[in-house]
N, C-alpha and C positions, 0 to 999 in steps of 0.2 A: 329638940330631937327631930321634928319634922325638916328642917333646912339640912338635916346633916344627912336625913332619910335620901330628900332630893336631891343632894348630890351626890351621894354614892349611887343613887340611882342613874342621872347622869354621865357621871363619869369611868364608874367601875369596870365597866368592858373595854373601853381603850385603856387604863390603867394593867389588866389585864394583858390587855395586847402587848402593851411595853414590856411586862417583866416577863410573858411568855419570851420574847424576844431576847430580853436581857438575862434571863436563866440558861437557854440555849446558846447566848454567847459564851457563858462561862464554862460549857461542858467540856471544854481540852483542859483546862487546866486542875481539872479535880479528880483530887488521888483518891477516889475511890472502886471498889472489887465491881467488878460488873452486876451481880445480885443490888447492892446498896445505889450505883447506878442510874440502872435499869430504874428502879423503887422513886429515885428524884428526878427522874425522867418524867414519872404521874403529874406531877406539879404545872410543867410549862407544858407539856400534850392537853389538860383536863385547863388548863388558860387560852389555849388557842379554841378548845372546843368550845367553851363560853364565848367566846366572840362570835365563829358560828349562828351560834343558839341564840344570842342576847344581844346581838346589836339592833337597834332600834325595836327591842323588846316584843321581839318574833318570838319566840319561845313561848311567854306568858301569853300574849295575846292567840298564837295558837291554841295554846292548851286548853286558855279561856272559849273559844270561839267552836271549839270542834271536838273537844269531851265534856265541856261545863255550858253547855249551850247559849254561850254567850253570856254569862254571870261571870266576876271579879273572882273566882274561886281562887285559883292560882293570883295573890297580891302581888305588888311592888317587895313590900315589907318581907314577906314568905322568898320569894326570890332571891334579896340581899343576904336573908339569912341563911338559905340552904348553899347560896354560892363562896358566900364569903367566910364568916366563921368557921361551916361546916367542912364544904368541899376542899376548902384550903388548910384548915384546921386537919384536920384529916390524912391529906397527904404530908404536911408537916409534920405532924405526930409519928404517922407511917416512917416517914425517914429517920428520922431520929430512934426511933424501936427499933429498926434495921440497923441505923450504925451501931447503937450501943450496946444489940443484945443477938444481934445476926438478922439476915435478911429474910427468913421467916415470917421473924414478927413487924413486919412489913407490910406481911400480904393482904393486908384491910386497902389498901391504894389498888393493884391490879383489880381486885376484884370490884370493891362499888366502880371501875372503871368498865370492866365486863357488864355488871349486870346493867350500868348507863347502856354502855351500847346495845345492850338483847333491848331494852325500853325502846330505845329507838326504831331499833328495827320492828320489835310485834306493834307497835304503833304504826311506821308507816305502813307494813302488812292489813292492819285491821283496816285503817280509814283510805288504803291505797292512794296515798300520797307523801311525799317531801315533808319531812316536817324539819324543823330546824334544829341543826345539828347531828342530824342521819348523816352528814359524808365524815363528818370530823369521828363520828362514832365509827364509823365502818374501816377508814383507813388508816385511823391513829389509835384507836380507843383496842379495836378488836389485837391488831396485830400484838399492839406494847403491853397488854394487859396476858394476854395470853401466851409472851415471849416470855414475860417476867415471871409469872407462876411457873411454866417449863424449866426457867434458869436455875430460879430457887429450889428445887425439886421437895424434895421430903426431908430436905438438912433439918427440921425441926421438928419432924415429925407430922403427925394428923392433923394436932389441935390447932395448929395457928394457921394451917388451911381452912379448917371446920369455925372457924373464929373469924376470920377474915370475910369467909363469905357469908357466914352467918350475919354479921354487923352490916356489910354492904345491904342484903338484900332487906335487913331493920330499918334501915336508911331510907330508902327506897320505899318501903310501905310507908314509913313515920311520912313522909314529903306528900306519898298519894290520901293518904289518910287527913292527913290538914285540909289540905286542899278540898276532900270531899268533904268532910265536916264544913270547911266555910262554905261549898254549895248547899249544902242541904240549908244550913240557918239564912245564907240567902233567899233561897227558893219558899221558905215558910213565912218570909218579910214579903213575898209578891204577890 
């Protein structure tokens, strides 16, 4: 299990790179309504942002160096799994509840994509600097997250807007909450 940890850890961001690339080549040719779209658009925008973020694993080592004062809080392991299963998992599920039930129930993708980009930004706010993955958040993350909840408007109603960002920002705490849990049991091992 460790050989296969190290090489998704290795490889998963250019991996990434390629199929953000090769998702966006496919976008002329697919018959879908702009809502549904827009919705697998999250997919290859939240792939170029992880390369940003996570080439030569700037992301982790920031987070580690400059909110976990230097302690492993944010792992390798933690990483793979919040990017891979989750994030991907995620927008996949997202698209597919868009195609098959309307673009509504979608809106779990714009949003953990919004509330990525607000992290970014009050982060580089707080510690007044660059962190990795603030430009991809700002000029990919803010516009298409926020074009796509506009698109889709209230076609479903309240709940799958109150549902969507409810889950994003669960997301969001479950990732900050790990991460502080493994500082704290570090910090009591020093």
């Amino acid at each position: 299990m460790r050989k296969l940890q190290d090489w998704l850890a290795d490889y998963w961001v250019v991996g990434a790179g390629f199929m953000a690339a090769a998702l966006i080549a496919i976008t002329p040719v697919l018959p879908l309504s702009l809502p549904v779209f827009l919705i697998f658009l999250h997919s290859p925008f939240y792939m170029a942002h992880q390369v940003e973020e996570h080439t030569h694993d700037r992301f982790r080592k920031f987070v580690n160096e400059n909110v976990f004062a230097g302690r492993d809080a944010l792992s390798v392991a933690s990483v793979l799994v919040i990017n891979l299963p989750c994030v991907w998992g995620i927008n996949l599920l997202a698209l597919y509840a868009a195609y098959a039930w309307g673009p509504a129930w979608g809106l779990v993708a714009p949003y953990v994509m919004l509330v990525n980009a607000f992290a970014h930004l009050a982060t580089s706010v707080r510690l007044r600097k660059y962190n990795p993955g603030l430009v991809t958040g700002i000029i990919l993350f803010l516009p298409l997250s926020l074009f796509t909840i506009w698109t889709v408007g209230w076609t479903g109603g309240v709940f799958p807007h109150l549902a969507g960002a409810a889950l994003a920002v669960l997301f969001h705490v479950a990732m900050i909450a790990a991460a502080a849990a493994r500082y704290r049991s570090l910090a009591a091992k020093s």
